[in-house]
C-alpha positions in Angstrom: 39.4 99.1 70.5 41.3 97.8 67.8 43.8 99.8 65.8 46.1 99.0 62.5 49.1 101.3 60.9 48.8 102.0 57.2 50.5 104.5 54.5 48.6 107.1 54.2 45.9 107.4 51.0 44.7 110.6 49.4 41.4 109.8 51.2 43.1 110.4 54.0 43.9 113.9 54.0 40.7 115.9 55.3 40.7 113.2 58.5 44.2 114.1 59.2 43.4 117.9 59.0 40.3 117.6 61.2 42.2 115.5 64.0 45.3 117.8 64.1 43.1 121.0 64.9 41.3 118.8 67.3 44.5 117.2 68.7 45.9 120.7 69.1 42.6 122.8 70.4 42.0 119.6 73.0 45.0 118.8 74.1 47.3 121.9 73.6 45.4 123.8 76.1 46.9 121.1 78.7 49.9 122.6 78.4 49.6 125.9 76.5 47.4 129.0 76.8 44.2 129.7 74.9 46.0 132.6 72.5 48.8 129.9 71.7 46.3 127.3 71.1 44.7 128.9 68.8 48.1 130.6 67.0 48.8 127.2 66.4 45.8 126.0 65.3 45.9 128.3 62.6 48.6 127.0 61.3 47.5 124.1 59.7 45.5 124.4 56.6 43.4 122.0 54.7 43.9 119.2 53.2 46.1 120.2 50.5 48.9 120.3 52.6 49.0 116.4 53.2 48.9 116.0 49.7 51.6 117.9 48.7 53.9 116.6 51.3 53.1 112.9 50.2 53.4 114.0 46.9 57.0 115.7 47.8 58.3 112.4 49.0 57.0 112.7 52.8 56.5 109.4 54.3 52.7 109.7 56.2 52.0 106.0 58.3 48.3 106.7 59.5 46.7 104.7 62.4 43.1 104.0 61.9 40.5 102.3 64.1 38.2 99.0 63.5 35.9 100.9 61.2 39.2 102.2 59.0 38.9 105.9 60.2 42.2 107.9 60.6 42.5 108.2 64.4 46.6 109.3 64.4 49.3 109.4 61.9 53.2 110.7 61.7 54.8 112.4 58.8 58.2 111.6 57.6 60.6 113.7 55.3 63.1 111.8 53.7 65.7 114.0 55.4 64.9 112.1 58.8 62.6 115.2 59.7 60.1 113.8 62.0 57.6 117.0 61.0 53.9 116.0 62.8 52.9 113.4 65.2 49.5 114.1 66.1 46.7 111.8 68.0 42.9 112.7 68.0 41.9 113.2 71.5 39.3 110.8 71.8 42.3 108.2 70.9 44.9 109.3 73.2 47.2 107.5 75.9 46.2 104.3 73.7 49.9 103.4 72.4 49.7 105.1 69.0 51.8 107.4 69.3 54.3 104.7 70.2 53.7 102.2 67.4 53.7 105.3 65.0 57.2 106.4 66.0 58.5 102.9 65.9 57.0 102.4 62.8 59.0 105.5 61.5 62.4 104.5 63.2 62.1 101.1 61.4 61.0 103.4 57.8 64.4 105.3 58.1 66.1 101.9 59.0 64.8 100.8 55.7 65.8 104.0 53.5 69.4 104.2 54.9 68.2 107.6 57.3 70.8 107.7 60.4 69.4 110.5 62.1 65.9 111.4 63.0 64.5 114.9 64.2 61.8 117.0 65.5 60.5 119.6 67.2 58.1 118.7 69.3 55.4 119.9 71.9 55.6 120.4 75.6 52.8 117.3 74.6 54.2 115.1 72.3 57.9 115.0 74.2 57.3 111.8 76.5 56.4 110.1 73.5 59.7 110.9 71.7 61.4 110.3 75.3 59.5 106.8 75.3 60.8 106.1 71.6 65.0 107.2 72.8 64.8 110.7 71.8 67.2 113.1 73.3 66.4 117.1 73.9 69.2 119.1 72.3 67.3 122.3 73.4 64.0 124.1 74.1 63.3 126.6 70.7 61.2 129.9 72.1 59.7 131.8 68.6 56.5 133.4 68.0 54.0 132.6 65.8 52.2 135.3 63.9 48.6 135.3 64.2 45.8 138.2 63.7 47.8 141.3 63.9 50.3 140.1 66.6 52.9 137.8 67.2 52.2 135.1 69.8 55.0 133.3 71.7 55.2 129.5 72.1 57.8 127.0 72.6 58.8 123.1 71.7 61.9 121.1 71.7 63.9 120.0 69.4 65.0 116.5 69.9 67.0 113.9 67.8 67.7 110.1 67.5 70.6 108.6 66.2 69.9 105.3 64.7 72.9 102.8 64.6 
């Protein structure tokens, strides 16, 4: 299948909610248990979130498939925050991930950002790996969820760009 990268467009924004529940309900439970799943699932509402981040300054690069449907995308703050990489699963282990971090490293190039960071999942860290990202450490909090607390992990990770 063939794939492009594109700025993101306010059409955009209920695909990119729909395949980051998906990307984290179908492949989070790879690596994480049903109640963190879930937790985390929860945390990301609708659509209005991806506009307001776009509309905050956030840099969104969205790869689509032949037919133009959002597939994968990564959002970039302008502080060199590397805040959501997310792949739906039917589009997985296809090189998107890839192209969309390069695609960000040569963004920040263009915008005078030196540093990139993230925190990211037990999943999404070979990708940053793949890209040159280091691990500085692993970050243990708990999200809340329901009427409890439920503890998960990620990494945060950082790339200096020379």
């Amino acid at each position: 299948m063939a794939y492009s990268i594109r700025p993101f467009v306010t059409e955009d924004a209920p695909a990119l909610t729909d395949l980051t529940v998906a990307a984290i309900r179908n492949v989070g439970q790879h690596r994480y248990s049903p109640a963190q799943v879930e937790a985390w699932a929860a945390r990301h509402p609708g659509p209005q979130r991806f506009l307001a981040r776009a509309k905050a300054g956030a840099w969104i690069n969205v790869a689509v498939d032949a037919s133009g449907a959002p597939v994968a995308y990564a959002l970039l703050e302008p502080d060199g925050h590397l805040d959501m990489l997310y792949c739906h699963p039917a589009h997985t282990r296809k090189g998107l991930a890839d192209k969309l971090l390069a695609d960000c490293e040569v963004k920040a190039r263009s915008i005078g950002i030196t540093r990139l960071f993230t925190e990211a999942s037990e999943l999404a860290c070979p990708a940053f790996e793949r890209a040159g990202y280091a691990i500085l450490h692993r970050r243990d909090f708990e999200i809340a969820h329901g009427n409890h607390a439920v503890a998960i992990h990620n990494y945060a990770m950082e790339k200096l760009l020379d």
